[in-house]
VMD Tcl script that builds the backbone (N, CA, C; Angstrom):
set m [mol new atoms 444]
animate dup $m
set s [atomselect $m all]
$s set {name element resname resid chain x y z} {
  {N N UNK 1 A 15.070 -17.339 -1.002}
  {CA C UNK 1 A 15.708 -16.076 -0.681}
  {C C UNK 1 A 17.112 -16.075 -1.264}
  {N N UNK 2 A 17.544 -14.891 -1.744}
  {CA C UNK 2 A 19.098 -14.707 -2.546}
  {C C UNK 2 A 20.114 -14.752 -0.812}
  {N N UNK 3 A 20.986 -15.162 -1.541}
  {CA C UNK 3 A 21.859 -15.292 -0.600}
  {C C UNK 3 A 22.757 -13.674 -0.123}
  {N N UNK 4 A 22.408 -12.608 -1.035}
  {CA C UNK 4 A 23.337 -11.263 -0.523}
  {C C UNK 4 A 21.934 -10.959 0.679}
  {N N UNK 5 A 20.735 -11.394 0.276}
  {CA C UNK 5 A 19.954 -11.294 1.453}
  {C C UNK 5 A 20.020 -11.399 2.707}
  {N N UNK 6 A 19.966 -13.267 2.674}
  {CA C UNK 6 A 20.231 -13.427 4.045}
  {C C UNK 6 A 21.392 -13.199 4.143}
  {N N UNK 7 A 22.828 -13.110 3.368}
  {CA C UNK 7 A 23.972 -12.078 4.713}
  {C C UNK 7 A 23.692 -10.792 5.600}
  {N N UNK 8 A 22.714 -10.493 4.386}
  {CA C UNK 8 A 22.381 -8.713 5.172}
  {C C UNK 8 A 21.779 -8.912 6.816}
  {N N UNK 9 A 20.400 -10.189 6.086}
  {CA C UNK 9 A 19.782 -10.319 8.037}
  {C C UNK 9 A 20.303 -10.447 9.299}
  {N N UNK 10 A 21.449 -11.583 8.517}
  {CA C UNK 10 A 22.652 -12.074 9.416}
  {C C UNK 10 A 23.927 -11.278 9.995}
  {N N UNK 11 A 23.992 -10.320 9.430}
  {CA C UNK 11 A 24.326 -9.235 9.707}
  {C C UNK 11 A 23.608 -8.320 10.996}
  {N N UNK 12 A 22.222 -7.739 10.388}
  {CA C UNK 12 A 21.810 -7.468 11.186}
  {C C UNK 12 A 21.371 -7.453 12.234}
  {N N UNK 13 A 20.761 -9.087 12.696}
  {CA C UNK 13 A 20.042 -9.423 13.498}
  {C C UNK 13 A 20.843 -9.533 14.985}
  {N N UNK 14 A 22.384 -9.664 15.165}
  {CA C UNK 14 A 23.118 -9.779 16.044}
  {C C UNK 14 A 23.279 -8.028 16.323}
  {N N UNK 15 A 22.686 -7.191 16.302}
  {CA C UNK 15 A 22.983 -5.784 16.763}
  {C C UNK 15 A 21.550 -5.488 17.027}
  {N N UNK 16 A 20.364 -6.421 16.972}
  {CA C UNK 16 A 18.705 -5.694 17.234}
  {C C UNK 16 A 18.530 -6.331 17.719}
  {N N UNK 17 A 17.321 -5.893 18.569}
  {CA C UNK 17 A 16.643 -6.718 19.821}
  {C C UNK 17 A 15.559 -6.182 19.437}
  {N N UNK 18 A 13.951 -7.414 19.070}
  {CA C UNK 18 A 12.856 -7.646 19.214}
  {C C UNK 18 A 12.310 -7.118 17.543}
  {N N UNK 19 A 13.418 -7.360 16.605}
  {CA C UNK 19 A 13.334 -6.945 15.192}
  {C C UNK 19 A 12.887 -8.260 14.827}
  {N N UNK 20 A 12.538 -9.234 15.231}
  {CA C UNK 20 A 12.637 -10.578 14.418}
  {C C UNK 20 A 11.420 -10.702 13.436}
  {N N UNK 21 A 10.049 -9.950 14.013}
  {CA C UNK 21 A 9.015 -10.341 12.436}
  {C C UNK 21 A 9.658 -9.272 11.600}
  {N N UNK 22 A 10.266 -8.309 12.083}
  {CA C UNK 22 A 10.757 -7.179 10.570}
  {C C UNK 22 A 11.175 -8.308 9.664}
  {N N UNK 23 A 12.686 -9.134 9.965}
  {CA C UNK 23 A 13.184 -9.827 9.266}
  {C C UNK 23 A 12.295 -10.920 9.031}
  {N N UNK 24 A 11.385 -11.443 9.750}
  {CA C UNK 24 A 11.194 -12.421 8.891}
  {C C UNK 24 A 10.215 -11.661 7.869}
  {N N UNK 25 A 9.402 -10.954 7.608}
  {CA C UNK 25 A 8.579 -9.940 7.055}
  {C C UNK 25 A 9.191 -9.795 5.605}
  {N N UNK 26 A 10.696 -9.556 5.791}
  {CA C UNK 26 A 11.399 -9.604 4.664}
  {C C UNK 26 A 11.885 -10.406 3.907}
  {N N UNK 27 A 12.470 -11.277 4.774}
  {CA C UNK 27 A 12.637 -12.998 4.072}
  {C C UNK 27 A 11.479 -13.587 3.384}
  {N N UNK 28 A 10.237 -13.424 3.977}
  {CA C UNK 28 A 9.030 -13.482 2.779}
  {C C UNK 28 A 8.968 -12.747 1.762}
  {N N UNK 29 A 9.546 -11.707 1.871}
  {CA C UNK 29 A 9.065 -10.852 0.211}
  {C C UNK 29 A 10.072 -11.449 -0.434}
  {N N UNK 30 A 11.156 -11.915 -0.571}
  {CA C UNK 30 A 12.277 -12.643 -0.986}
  {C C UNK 30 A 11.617 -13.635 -1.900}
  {N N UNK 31 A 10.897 -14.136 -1.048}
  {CA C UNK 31 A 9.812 -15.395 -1.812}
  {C C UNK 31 A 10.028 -14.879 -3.403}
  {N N UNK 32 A 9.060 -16.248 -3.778}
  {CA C UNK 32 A 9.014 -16.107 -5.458}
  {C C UNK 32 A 7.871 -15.112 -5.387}
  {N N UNK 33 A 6.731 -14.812 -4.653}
  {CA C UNK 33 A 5.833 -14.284 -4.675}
  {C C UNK 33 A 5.984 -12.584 -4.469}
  {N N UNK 34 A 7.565 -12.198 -3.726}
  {CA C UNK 34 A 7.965 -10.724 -4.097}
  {C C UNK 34 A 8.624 -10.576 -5.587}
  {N N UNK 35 A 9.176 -11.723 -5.958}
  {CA C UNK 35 A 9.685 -11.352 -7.508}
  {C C UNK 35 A 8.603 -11.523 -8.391}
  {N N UNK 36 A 7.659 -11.724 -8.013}
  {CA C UNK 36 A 6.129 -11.118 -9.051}
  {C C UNK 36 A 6.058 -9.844 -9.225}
  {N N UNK 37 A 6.774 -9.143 -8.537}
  {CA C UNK 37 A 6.551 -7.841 -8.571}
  {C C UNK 37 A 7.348 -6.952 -9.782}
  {N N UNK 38 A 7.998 -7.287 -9.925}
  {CA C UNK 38 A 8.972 -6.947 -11.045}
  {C C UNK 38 A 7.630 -6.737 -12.372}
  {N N UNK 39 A 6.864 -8.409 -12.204}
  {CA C UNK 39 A 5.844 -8.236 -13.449}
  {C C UNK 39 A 4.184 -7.641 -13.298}
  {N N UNK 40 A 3.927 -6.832 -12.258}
  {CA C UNK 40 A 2.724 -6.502 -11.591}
  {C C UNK 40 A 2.765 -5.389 -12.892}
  {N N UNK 41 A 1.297 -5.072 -13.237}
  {CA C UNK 41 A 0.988 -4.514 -14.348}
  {C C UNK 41 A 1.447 -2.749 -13.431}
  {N N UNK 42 A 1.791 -1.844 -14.614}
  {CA C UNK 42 A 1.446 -0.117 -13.962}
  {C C UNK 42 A 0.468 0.340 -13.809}
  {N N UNK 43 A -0.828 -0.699 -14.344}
  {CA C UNK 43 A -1.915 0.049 -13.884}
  {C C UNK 43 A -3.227 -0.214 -13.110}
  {N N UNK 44 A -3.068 0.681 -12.380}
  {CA C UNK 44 A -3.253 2.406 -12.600}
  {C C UNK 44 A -2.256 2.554 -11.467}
  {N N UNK 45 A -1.873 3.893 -12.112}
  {CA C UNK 45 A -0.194 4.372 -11.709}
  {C C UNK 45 A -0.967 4.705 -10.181}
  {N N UNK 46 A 0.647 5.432 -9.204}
  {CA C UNK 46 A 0.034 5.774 -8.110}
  {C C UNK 46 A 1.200 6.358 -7.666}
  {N N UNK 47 A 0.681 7.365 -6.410}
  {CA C UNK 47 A 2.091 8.222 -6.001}
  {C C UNK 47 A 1.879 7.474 -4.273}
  {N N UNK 48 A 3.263 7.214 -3.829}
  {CA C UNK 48 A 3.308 7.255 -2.303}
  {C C UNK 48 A 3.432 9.547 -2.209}
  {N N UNK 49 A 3.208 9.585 -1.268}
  {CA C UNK 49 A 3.514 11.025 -0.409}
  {C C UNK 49 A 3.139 10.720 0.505}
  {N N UNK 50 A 5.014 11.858 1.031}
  {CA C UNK 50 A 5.110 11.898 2.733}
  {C C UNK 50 A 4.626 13.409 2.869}
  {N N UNK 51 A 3.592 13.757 3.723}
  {CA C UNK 51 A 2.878 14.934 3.981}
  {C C UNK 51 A 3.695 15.535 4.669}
  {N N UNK 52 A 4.383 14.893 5.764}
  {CA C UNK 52 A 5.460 15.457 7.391}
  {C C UNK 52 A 6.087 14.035 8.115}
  {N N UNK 53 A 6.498 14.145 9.186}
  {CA C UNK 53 A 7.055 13.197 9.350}
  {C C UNK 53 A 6.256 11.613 9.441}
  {N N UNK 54 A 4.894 12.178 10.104}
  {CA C UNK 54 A 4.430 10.970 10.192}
  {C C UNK 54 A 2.832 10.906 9.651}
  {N N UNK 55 A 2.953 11.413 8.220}
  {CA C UNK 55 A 1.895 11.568 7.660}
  {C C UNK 55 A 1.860 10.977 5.947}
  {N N UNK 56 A 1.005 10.375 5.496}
  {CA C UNK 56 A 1.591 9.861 4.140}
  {C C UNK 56 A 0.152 9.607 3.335}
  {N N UNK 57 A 0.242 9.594 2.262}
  {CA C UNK 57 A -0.716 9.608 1.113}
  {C C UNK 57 A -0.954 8.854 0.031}
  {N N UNK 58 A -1.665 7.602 -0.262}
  {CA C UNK 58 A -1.394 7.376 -1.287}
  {C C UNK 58 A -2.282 7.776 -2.462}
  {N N UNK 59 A -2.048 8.044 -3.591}
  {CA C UNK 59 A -2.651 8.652 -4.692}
  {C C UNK 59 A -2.813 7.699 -5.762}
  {N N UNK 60 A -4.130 7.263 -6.155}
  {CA C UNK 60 A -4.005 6.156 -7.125}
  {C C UNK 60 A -5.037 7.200 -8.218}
  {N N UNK 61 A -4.397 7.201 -9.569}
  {CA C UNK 61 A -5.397 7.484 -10.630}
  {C C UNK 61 A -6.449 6.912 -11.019}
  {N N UNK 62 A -7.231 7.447 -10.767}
  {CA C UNK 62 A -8.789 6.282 -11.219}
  {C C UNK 62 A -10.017 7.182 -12.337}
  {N N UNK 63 A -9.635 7.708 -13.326}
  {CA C UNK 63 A -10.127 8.557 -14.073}
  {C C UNK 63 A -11.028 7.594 -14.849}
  {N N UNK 64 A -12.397 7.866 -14.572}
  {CA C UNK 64 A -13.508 6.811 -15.113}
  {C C UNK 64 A -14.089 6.260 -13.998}
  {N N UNK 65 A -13.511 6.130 -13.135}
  {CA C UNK 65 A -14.049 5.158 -11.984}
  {C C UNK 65 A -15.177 5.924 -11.231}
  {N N UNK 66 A -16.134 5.457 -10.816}
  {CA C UNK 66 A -16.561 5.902 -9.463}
  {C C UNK 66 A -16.840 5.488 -7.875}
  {N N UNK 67 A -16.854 6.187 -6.969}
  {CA C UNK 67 A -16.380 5.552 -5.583}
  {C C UNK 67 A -17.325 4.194 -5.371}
  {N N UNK 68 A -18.104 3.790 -6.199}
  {CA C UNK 68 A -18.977 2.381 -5.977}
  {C C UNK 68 A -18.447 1.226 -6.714}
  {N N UNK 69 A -17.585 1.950 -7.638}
  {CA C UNK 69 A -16.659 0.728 -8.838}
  {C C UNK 69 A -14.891 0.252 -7.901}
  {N N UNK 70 A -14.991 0.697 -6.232}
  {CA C UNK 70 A -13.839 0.163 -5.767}
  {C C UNK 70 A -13.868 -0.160 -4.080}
  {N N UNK 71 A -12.584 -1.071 -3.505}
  {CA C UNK 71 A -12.472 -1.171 -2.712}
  {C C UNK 71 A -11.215 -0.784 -1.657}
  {N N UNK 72 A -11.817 -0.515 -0.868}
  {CA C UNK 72 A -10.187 -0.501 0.292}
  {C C UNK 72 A -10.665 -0.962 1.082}
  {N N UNK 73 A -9.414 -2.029 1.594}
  {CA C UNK 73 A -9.503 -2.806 2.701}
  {C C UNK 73 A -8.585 -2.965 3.541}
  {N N UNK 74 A -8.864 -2.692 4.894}
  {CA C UNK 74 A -7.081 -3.067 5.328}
  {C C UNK 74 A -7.554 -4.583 6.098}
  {N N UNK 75 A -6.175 -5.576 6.370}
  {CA C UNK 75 A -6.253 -7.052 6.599}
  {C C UNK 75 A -5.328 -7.332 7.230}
  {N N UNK 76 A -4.614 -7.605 7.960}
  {CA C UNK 76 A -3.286 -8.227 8.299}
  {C C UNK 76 A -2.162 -7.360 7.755}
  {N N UNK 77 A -2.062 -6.205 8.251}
  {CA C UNK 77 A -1.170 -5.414 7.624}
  {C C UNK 77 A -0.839 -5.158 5.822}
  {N N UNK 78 A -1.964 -5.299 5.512}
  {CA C UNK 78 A -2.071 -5.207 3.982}
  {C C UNK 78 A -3.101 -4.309 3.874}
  {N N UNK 79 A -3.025 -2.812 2.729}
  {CA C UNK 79 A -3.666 -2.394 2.281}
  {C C UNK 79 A -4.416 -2.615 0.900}
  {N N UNK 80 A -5.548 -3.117 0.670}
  {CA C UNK 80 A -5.661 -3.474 -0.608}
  {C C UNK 80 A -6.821 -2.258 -1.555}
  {N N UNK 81 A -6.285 -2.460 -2.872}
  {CA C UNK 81 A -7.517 -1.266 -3.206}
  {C C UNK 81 A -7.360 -1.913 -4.624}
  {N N UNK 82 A -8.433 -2.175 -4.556}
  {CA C UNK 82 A -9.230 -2.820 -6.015}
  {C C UNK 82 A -10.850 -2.427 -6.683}
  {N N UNK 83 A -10.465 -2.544 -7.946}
  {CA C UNK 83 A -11.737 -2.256 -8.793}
  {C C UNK 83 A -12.731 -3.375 -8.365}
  {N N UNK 84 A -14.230 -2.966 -8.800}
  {CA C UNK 84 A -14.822 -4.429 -8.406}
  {C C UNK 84 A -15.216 -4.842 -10.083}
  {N N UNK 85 A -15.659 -6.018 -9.820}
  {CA C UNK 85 A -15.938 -6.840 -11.002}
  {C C UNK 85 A -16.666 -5.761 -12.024}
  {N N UNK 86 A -16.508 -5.384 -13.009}
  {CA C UNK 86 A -17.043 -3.939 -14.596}
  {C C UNK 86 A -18.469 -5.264 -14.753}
  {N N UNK 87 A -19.412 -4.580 -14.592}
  {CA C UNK 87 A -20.822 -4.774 -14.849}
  {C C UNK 87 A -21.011 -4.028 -16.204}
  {N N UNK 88 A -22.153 -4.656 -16.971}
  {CA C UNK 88 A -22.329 -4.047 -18.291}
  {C C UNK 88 A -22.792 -2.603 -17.686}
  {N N UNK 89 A -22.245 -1.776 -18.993}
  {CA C UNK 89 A -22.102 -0.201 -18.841}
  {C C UNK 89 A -23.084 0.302 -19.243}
  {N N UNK 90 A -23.920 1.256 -18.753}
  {CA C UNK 90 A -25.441 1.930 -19.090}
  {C C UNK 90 A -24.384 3.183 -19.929}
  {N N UNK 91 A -24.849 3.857 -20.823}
  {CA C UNK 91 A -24.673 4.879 -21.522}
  {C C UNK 91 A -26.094 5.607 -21.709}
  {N N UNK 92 A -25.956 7.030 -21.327}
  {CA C UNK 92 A -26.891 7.765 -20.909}
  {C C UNK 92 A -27.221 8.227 -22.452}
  {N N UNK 93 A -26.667 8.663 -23.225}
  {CA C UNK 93 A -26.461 9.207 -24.080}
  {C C UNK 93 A -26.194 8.585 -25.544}
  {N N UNK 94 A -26.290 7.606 -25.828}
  {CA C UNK 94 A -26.327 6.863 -26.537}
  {C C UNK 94 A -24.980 5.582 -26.519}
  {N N UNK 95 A -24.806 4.980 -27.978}
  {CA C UNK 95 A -23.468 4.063 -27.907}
  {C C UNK 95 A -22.501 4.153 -27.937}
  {N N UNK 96 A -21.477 3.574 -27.304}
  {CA C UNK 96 A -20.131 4.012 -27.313}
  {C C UNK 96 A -19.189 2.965 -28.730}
  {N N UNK 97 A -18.518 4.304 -29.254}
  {CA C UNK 97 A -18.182 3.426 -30.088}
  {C C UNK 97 A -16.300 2.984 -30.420}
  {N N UNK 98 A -15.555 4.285 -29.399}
  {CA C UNK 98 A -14.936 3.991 -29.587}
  {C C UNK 98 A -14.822 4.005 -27.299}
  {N N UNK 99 A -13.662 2.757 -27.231}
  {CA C UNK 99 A -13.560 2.870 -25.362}
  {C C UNK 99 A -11.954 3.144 -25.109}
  {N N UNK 100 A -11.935 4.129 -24.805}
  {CA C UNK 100 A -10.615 4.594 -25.068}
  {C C UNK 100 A -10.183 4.965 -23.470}
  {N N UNK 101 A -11.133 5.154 -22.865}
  {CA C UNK 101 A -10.911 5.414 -21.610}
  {C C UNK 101 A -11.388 3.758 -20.654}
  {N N UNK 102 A -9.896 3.508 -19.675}
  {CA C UNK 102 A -9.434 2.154 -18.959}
  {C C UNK 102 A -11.004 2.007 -18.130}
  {N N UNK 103 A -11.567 1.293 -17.988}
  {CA C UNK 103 A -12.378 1.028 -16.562}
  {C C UNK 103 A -12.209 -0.696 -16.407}
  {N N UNK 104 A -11.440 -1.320 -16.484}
  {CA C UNK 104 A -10.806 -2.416 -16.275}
  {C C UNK 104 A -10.537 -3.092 -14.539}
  {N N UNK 105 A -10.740 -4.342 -13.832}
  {CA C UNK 105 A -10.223 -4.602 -13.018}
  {C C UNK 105 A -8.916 -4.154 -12.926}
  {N N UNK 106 A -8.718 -4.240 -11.491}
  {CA C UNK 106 A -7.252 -3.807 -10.713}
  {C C UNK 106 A -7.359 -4.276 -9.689}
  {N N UNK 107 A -5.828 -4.453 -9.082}
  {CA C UNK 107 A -5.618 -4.994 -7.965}
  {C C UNK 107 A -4.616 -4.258 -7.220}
  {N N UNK 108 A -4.505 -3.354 -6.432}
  {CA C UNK 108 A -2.923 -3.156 -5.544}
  {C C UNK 108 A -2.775 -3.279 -4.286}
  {N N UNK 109 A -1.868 -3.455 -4.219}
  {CA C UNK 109 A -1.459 -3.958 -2.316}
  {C C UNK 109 A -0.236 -3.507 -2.142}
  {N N UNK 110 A -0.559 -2.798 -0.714}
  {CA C UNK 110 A 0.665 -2.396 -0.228}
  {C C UNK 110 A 0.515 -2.998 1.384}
  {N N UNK 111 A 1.904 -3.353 1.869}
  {CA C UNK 111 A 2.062 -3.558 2.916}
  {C C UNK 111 A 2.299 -2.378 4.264}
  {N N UNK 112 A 1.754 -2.635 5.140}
  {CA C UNK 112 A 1.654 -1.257 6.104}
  {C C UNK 112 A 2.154 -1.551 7.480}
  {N N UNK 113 A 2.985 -0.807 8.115}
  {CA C UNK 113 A 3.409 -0.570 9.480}
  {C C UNK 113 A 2.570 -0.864 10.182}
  {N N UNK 114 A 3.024 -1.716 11.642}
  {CA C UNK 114 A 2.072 -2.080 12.567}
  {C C UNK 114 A 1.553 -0.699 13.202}
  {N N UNK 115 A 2.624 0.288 13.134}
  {CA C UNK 115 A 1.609 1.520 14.086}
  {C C UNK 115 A 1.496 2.666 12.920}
  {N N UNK 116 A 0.932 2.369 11.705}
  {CA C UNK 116 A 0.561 3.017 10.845}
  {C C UNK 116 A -0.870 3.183 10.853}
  {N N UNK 117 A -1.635 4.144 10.842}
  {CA C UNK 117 A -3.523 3.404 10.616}
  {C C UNK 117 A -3.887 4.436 8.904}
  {N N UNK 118 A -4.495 4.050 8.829}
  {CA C UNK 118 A -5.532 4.423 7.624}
  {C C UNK 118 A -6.513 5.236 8.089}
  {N N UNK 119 A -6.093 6.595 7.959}
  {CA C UNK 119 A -7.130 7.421 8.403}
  {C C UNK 119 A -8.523 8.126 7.825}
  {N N UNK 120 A -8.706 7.414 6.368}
  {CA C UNK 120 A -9.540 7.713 5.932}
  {C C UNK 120 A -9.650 7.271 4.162}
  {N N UNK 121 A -9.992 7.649 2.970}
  {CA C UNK 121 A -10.119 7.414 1.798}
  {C C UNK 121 A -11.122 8.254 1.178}
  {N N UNK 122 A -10.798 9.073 0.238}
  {CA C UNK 122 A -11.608 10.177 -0.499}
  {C C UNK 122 A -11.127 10.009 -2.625}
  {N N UNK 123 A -12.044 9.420 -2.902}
  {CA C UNK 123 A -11.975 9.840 -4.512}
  {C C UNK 123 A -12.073 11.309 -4.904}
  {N N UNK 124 A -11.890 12.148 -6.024}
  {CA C UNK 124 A -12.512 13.595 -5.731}
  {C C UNK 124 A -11.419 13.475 -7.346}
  {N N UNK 125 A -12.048 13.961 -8.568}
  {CA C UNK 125 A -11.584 14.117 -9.577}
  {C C UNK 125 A -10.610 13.484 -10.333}
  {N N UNK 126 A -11.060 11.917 -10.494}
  {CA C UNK 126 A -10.141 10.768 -10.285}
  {C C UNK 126 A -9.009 10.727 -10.302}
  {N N UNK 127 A -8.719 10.820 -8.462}
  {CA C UNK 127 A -7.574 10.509 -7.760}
  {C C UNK 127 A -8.074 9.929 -6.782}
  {N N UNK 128 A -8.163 9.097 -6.196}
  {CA C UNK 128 A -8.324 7.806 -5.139}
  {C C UNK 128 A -7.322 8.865 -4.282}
  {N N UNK 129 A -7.266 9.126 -3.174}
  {CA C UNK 129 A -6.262 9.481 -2.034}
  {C C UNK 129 A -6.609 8.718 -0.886}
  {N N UNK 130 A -5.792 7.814 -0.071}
  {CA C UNK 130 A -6.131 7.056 1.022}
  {C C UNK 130 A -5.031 7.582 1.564}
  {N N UNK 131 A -5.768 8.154 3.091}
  {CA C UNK 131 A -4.290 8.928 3.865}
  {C C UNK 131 A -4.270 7.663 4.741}
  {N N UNK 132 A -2.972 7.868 5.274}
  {CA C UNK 132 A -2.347 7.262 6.865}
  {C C UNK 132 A -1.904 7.993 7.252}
  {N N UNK 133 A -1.729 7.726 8.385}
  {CA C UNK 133 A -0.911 8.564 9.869}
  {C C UNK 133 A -0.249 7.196 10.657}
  {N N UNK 134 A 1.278 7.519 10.967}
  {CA C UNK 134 A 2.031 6.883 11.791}
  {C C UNK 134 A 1.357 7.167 13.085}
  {N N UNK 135 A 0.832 6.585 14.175}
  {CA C UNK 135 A 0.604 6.847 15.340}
  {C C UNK 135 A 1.796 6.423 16.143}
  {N N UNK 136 A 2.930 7.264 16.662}
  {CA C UNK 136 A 3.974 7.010 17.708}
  {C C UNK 136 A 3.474 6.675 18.919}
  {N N UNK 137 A 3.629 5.406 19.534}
  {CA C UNK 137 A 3.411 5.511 21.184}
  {C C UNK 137 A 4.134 6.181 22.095}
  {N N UNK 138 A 3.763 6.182 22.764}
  {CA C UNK 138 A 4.594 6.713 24.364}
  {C C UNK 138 A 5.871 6.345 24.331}
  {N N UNK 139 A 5.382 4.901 24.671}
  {CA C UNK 139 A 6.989 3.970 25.445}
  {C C UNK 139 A 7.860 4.069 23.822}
  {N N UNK 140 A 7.727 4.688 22.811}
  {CA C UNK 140 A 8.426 4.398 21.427}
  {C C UNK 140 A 9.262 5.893 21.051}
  {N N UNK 141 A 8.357 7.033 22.083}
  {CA C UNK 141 A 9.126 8.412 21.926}
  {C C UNK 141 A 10.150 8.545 22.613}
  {N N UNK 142 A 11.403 9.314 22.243}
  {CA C UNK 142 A 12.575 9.364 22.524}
  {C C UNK 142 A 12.453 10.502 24.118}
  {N N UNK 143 A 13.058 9.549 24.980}
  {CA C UNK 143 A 12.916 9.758 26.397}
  {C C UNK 143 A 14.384 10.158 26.826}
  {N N UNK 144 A 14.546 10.146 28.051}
  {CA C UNK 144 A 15.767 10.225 28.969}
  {C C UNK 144 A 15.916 9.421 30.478}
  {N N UNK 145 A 16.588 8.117 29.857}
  {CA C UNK 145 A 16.928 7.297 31.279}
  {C C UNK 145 A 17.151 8.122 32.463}
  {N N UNK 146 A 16.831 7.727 33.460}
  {CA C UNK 146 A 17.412 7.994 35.081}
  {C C UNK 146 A 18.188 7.085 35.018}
  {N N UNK 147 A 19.325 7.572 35.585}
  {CA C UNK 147 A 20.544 6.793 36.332}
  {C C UNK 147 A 20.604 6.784 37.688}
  {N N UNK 148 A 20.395 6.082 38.587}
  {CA C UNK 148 A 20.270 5.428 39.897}
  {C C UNK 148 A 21.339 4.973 40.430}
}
mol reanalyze $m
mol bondsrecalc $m
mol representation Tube
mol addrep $m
């Protein structure tokens, strides 16, 4: 971990109460294994969208693909969505001669909020869209103490 890092935690952590996997959450991406990220390929591109406050979208381009050539998975607070292994290609219509269009493995992962869920996943004119919804609890909505 860089050291302007941990000042920041150290900073922070003396003003929060019950933040401690946030930070440590972050001190792992610090790892050498978040500065992979810098070299993670662009493809296939993808949009985050925030729908409303607690509504969000992700949009992955998958032009060629079809909904049997991928996966989503959620795991331990990881969303993953990957191509599966490209099986030799049937061509209906004869040979292909030039392949100009990607159908290549992929891999992406995003990390997700404990009270985030995955409410669903729809391909539809290759765009992959996997929604979430923040689910707010009770005891987490903004209330008003009694004073006694």
């Amino acid at each position: 971990m860089t050291n302007k890092a941990l000042s920041i935690f150290n900073q922070l952590r003396p003003v929060t109460v019950g933040f401690d996997n946030v930070f440590d959450h972050f001190e792992r991406m610090f790892d050498d294994d978040f500065r992979a990220i810098s070299n993670m390929p662009a493809f296939p591109h993808y949009n985050i969208v925030k729908n409303d406050k607690n509504k969000y979208d992700i949009e992955i381009a998958l032009a060629g693909y079809n909904k049997k050539d991928i996966e989503v998975n959620l795991e331990d607070g990881v969303l993953s969505i990957k191509s599966k292994k490209e099986e030799k290609e049937d061509t209906k219509d004869g040979e292909i001669i030039h392949k100009g269009i990607a159908k290549r493995y992929f891999s992406k992962s995003f990390t997700i909020a404990d009270d985030v869920e995955v409410k669903g996943a729809e391909l539809k004119d290759g765009l992959l869209r996997v929604s979430l919804e923040r689910i707010v609890p009770e005891s987490k909505k903004p209330r008003t103490i009694d004073i006694k």
